[in-house]
VEXFI-708884 format. One line per 3 residues: their letters; for each residue x, z, y of N, C-alpha, C. Coordinates in Angstrom, 1 decimal, m for minus. Each point is the difference from the previous one (the first is absolute). Example, Ala and Ser with C-alpha at 12.3 -4.5 7.8 and 13.67 -1.06 7.14 Angstrom:
AS	13.2,7.8,m5.7,m0.9,0.0,1.2,0.9,0.0,1.2 ~ m0.4,m0.7,1.1,0.9,0.0,1.1,m0.8,0.8,1.1;
***
This chain:
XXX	8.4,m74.9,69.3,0.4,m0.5,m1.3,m1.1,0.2,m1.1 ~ m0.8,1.0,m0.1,m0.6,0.3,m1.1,m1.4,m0.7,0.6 ~ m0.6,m0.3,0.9,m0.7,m0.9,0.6,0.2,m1.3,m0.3;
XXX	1.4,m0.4,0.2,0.6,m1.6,m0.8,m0.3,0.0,m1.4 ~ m0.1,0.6,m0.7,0.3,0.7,m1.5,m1.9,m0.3,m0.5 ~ m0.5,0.9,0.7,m1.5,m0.3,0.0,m0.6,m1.1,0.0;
XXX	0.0,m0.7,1.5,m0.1,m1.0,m0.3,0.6,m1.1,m0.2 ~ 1.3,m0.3,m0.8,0.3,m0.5,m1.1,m0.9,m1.1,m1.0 ~ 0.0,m1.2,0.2,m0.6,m0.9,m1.5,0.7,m0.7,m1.0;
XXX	m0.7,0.9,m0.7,0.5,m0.8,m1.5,m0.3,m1.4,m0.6 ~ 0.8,m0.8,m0.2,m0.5,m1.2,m1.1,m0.7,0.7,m0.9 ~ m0.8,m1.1,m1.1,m0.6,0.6,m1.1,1.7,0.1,m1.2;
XXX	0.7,m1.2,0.5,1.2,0.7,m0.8,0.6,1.3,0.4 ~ 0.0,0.2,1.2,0.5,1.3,0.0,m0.8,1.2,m0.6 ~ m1.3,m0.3,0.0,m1.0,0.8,m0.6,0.2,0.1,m1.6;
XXX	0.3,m1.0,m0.7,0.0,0.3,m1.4,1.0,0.3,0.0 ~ 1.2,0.0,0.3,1.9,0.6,m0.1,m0.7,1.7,0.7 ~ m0.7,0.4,0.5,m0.8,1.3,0.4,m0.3,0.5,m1.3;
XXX	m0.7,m0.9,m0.4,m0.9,0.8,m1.2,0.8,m0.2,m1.1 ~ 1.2,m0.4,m0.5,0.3,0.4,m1.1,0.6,m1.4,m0.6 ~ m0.4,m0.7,0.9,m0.1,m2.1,m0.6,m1.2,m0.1,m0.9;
XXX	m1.2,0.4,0.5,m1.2,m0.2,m0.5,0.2,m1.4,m0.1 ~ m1.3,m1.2,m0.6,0.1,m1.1,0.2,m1.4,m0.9,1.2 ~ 0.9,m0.4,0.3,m0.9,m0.9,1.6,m1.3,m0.2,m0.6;
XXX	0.0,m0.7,m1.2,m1.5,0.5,m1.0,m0.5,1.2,0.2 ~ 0.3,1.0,0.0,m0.4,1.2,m0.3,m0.6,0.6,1.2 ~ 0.8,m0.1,1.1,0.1,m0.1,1.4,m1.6,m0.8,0.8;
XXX	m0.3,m1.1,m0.4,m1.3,m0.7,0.2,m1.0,0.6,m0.5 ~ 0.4,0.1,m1.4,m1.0,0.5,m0.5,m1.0,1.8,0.6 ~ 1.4,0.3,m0.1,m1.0,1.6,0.8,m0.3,m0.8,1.5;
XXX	0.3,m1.0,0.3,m0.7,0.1,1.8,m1.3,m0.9,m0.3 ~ m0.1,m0.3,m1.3,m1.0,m1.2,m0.4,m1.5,1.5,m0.4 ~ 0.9,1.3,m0.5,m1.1,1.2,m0.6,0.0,0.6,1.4;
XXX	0.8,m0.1,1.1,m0.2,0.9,1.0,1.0,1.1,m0.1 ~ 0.8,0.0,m0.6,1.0,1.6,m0.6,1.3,0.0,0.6 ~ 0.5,m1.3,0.6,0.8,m0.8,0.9,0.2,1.0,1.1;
XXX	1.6,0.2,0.5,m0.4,0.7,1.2,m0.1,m1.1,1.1 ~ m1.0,0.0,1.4,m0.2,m0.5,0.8,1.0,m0.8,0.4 ~ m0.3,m1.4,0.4,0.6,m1.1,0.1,m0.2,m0.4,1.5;
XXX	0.9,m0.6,0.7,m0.2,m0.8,1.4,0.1,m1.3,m0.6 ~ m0.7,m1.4,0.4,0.4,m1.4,m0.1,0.6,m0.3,1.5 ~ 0.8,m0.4,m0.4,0.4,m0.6,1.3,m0.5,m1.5,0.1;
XXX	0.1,m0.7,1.5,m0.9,m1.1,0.2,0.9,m1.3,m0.9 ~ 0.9,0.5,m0.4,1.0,m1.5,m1.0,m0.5,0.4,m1.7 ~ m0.8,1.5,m0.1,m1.0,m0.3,m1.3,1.0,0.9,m1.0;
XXX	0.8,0.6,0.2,0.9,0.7,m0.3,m0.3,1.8,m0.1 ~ 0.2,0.6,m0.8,m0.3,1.4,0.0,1.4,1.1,0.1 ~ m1.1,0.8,0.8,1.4,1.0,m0.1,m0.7,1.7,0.4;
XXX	0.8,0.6,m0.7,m0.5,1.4,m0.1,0.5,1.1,0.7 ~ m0.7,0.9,1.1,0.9,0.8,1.1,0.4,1.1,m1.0 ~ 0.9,0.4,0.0,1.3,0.9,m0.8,m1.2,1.3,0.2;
XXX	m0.5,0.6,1.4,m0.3,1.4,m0.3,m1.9,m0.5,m0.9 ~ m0.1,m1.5,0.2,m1.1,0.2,m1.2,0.0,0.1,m1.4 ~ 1.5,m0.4,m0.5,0.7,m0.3,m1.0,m0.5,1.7,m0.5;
XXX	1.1,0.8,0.7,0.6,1.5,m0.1,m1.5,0.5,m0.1 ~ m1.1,0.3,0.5,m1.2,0.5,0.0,m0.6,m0.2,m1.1 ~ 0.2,m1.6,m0.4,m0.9,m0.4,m1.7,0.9,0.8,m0.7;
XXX	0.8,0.1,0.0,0.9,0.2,m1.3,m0.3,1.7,0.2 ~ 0.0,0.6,1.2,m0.2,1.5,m0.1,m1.0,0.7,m0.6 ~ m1.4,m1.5,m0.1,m1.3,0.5,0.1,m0.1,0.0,m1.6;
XXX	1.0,m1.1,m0.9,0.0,0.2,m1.5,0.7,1.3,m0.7 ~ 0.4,0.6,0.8,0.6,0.9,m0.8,m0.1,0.9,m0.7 ~ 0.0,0.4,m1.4,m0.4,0.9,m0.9,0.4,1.3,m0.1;
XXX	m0.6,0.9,m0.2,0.1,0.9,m0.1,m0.4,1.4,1.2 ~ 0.6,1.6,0.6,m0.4,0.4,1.2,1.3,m0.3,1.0 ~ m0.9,m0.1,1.3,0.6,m0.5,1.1,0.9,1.4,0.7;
***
């Protein structure tokens, strides 16, 4: 299960309903600076984001001591 979980993909909607309801603008834009967490295209041109790469960016922002 936590293997299912891992590898897990997210739409880029599921990715902004992740982050808060950023906007899909906002969302391009950091993958346009590179700040984007890592994307797969799939061969229909479509992006999607694996959940434990999701969980890792978001761990690696985190302010303050760990």
């Amino acid at each position: 299960m936590a293997r299912e979980r891992a590898a897990e993909l997210l739409t880029v909607r599921q990715v902004l309903e992740e982050l808060g309801g950023i906007s899909r603008r906002t969302f391009y834009r950091w993958r346009e600076l590179r700040t984007a967490p890592r994307c797969i295209r799939l061969p229909n041109g479509q992006l999607r984001v694996r959940r434990d790469v999701l969980n890792a960016w978001l761990d690696d922002r985190g302010e303050g001591p760990r």
